[in-house]
N, C-alpha and C positions, 0 to 999 in steps of 0.2 A: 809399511802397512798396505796402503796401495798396491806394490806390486805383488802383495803374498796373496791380497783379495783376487787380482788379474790373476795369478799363478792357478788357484781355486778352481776360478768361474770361468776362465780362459774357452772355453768350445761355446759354450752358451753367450759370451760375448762377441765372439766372432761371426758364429751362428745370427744373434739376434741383428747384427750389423747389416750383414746381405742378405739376411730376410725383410729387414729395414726398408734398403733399398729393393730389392722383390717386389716389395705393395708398394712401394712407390712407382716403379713402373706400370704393376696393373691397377693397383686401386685409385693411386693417385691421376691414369690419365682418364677413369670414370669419371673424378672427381673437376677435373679439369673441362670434361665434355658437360657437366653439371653446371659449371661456373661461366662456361661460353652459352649454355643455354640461360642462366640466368640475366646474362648481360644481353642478347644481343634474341632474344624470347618475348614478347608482352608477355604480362603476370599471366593469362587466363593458358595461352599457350603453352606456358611453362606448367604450368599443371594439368595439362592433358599429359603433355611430355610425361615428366612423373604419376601418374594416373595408368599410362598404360606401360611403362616402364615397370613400374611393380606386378601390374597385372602377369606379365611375360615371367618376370622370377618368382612370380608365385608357380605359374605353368613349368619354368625350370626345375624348381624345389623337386617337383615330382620326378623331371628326368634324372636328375643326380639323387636324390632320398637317398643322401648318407653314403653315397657310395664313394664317394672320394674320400669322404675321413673313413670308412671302415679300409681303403686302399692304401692309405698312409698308414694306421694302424698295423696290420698285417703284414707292408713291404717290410716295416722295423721289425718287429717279428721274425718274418722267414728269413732277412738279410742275417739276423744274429743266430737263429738254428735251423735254415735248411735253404740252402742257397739254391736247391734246387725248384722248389716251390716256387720260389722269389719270382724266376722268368715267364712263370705260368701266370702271375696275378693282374698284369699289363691287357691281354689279350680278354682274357675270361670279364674281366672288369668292364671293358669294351662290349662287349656281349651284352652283357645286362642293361647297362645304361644305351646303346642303341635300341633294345627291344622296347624301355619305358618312352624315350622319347618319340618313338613313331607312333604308339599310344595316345601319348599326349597331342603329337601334333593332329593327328587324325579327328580329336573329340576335340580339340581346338578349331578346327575348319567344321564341323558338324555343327558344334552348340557358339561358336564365337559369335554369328550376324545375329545372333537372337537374346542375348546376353548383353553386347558391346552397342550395336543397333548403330548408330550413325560415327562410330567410332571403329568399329570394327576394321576400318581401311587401314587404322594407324597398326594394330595387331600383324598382320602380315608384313608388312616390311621389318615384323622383327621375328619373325619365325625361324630363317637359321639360329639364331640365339639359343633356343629349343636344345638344338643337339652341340653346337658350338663352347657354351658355356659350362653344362656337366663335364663335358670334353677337357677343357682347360683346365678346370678344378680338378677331375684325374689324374691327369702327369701332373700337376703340383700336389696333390694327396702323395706319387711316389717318389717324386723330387726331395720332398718333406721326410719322407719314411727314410731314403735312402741317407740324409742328412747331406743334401747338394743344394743347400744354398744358393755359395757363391752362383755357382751355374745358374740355379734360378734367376738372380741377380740381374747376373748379366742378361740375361735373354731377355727378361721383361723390361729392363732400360733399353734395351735397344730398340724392341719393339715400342716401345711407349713413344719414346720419342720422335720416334719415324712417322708416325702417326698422328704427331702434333700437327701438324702442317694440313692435312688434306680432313681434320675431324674441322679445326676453324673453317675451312675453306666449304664446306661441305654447308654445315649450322649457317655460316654466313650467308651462301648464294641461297640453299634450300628450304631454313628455317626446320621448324619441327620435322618434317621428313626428314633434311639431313643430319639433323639430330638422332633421331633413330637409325639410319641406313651408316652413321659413322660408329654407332655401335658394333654391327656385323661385319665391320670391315677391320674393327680392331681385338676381335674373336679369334678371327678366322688366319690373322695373320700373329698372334700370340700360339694359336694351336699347333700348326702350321712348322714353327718354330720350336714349340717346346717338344713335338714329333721328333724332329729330327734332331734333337737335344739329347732323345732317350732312343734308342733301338733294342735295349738289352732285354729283348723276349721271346717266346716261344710262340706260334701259333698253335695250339695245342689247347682242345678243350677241359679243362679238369672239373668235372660237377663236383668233385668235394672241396675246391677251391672255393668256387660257384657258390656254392652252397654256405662256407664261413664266409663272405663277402657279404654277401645275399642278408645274413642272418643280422651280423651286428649294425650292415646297414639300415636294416628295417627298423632298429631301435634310436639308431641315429638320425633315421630319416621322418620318423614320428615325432621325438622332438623338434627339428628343424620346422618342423607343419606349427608345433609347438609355440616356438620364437617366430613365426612370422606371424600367430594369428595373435601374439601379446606384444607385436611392433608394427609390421607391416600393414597389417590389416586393415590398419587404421583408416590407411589411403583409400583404399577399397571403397571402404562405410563410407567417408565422407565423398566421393563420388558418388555412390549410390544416392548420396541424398544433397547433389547437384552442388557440392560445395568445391566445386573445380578448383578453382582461382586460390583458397582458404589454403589446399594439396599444396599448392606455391609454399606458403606459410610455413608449413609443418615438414615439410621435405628440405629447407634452411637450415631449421635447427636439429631435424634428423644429424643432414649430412656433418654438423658441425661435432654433435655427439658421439656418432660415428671415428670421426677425426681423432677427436679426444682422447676416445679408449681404445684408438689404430697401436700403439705403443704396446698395451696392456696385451692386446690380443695377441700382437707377433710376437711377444714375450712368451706368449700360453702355447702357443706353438713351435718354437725353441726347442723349448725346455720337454715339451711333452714326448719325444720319443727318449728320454733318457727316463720320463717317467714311466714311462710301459716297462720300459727296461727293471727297474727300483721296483715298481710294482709284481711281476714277474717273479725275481726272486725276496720277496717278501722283505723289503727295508720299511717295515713300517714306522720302527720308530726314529729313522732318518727321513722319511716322509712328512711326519708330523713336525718335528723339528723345524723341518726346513721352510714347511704350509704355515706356521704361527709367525716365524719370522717375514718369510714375504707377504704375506696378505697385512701384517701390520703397518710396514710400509708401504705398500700398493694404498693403503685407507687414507696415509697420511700426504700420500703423493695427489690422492684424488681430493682433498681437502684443497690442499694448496692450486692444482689446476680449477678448481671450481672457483675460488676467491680471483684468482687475474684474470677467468673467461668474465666473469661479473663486475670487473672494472675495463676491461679492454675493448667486448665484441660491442657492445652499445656505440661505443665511438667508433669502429668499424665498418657498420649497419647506416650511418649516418654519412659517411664518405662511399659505399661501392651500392648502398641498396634505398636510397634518398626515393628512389620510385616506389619501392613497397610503404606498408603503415610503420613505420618504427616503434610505435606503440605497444601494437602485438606483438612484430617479433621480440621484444625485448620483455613481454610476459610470457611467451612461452620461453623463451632462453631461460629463466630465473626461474620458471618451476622446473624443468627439464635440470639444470646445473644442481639440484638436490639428489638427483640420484647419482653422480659423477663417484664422489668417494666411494660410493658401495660398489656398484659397478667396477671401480677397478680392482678391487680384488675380486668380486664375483665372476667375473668374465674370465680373470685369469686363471680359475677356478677350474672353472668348467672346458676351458681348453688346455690348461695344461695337464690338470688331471685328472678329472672326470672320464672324460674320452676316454684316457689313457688306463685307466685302472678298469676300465669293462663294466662302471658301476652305471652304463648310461640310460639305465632304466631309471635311476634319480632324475635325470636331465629329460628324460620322455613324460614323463608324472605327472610331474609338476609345471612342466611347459605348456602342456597341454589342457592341463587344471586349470591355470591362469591366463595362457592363452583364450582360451573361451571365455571366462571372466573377465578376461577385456575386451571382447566384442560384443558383450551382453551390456557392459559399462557403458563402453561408446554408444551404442541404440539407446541408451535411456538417458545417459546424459547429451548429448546432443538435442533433443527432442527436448530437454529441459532446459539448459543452459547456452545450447548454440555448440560452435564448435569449438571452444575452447574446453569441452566436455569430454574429448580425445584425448587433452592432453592427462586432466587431473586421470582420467581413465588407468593412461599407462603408468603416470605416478604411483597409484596407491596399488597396481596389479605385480609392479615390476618388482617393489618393495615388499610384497607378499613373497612372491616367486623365490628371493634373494634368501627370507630367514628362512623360509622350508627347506630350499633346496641345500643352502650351506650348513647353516647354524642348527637344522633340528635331521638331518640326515647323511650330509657327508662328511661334515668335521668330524660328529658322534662316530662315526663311522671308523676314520682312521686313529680316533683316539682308542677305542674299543678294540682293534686289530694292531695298536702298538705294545698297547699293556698287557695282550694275549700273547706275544711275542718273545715279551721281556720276562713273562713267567716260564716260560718255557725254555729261554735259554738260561734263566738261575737254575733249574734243574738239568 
């Protein structure tokens, strides 16, 4: 039984293995510069850290807006019908995302000293970031399209771990400067790398290229504005209203959520260039099949992680973060662990196939819809309740977000285009 299921799902298992290890190399050594900032950081420091840390990828958001997942999209694409396109999309993709990021850094040195005001110092040591990080995400958008893994793999462990050494050594001697300046040193040497990883392109401008990048980007990259202003934002608001140290708090159990649904997502990613492919030529009712059966165990998987995060991280919190309040963290962990089961199939949703089937005007909609209902939330509850007003904010928005976008728009959706399908081929 076993091995007929391995015989199956055998690419997608292999695949999701060195994509596995992939974000372990670059997520995991963020994650790790977060966890030497947490330890070796005062609380108030640590949330400047985080404070302008988000700030920078929300400024990033805009240099990438979608353009690496519409790169990965397309590289599947043109790899399966027109291999000559394929070497034009590297270059032309490059174009674009350097044009937004000199944009952005430009109105970033304009409007930053008067916006950030005595903060504004920490912003510049992360300005390579700016054009570094869309950059990274590119050759992994065609790393991903091209289904190169392993390669991914390997490149980002190598890089990660080289890294280990001089990101400690940096946080250690510098504190928050080198906290930040060990960000651009491990950009710049993952780019650097995943460069000469990929050479297979054309210098050659192609505006109709341009232009399909450009286009599904821009739908991509409005939701993405979407999901940071119904997650990230949050950070923003409670800086604005001098809750620095609180940013400490909330960026804990962020990164722990995060962590959580890292599985779900690299799963959504796996699998999604074979869904472009299924989408494509029209397997809808091998689509839906396949979406009722996963997303029912993705629910029950996210049931079961949320019951051990809720006996294990409290004992956890108690051994590596005895300096924080364990109080709070351990109420926002418990309202936060109620969204974990939806989340893991919604997430996996929306990345494995959402993206993938072009429907990403769903995912721009409604991100955006609730997006902004959660920075209207946080303003009113904060001012009401304090800041534990952030969190119920993204609870009741995220959970909004989940039925509309799944359950009253894209399930209907694929259910609709299987049964239209199957009438068609009885006749």
């Amino acid at each position: 039984m076993l091995k007929k299921l391995y015989g199956i799902h055998k690419e997608t298992i292999h695949n999701f293995f060195w994509r596995a290890l992939q974000t372990i190399g670059k997520e995991g050594i963020t994650f790790i510069i977060f966890v030497f900032c947490v330890k070796l950081l005062v609380p108030y420091q640590f949330g400047i850290y985080n404070y302008i840390l988000t700030i920078i990828f929300f400024l990033i958001m805009f240099g990438d807006f979608g353009i690496s997942t519409a790169t990965s999209k397309y590289v599947a694409e043109y790899n399966a019908v027109d291999k000559n396109k394929l070497k034009s999309v590297l270059f032309n993709s490059i174009l674009i995302v350097l044009s937004l990021t000199v944009i952005i850094t430009i109105l970033t040195l304009i409007f930053g000293p008067w916006y950030l005001k005595e903060k504004y110092i920490y912003i510049l040591y992360l300005l390579p970031l700016i054009f570094l990080a869309p950059m990274t995400s590119l050759y992994d958008g065609i790393y991903r399209g091209l289904k190169r893994f392993k390669k991914l793999a390997v490149i980002s462990l190598i890089i990660g771990s080289i890294s280990l050494g001089f990101i400690y050594f940096l946080i250690n001697t510098y504190g928050l400067i080198g906290a930040l300046i060990s960000q651009d040193l491990f950009y710049f040497l993952l780019l650097l790398s995943l460069g000469i990883g990929y050479r297979e392109f054309t210098l050659k401008i192609n505006k109709k290229i341009m232009g399909e990048i450009g286009k599904y980007s821009l739908l991509v990259g409005l939701s993405t504005l979407g999901y940071f202003l119904y997650t990230r934002v949050d950070i923003i608001v409670l800086g604005q209203f001098g809750l620095i140290e609180q940013i400490g708090y909330y960026e804990i159990i962020n990164k722990i959520f995060v962590l959580v649904l890292l599985p779900v997502t690299i799963l959504g990613t796996v699998v999604a260039p074979n869904s472009t492919k299924n989408f494509a030529i029209k397997k809808f009712g091998y689509i839906k099949n396949k979406l009722i059966k996963e997303s029912s165990l993705l629910f029950i998987s996210g049931l079961f992680v949320s019951l051990i995060s809720f006996i294990i991280l409290p004992f956890i919190f108690k051994i590596f973060l005895s300096e924080y309040d364990l109080s709070l963290l351990t109420k926002i962990l418990n309202i936060i662990l109620l969204l974990v089961p939806l989340r893991f199939f919604s997430t996996y949703i929306s990345v494995g196939y959402i993206t993938s089937s072009g429907r990403t005007a769903i995912l721009t909609k409604y991100l955006i819809i609730f997006g902004i209902a959660n920075l209207i939330l946080d303003i009113i509850l904060i001012n009401l309740i304090g800041f534990i007003g952030v969190i119920y904010a993204t609870l009741f928005t995220q959970i909004l977000f989940i039925i509309f976008k799944d359950f009253l728009s894209f399930i209907p959706w694929i259910f609709k285009n299987a049964k239209i399908k199957k009438i068609k081929e009885a006749y």
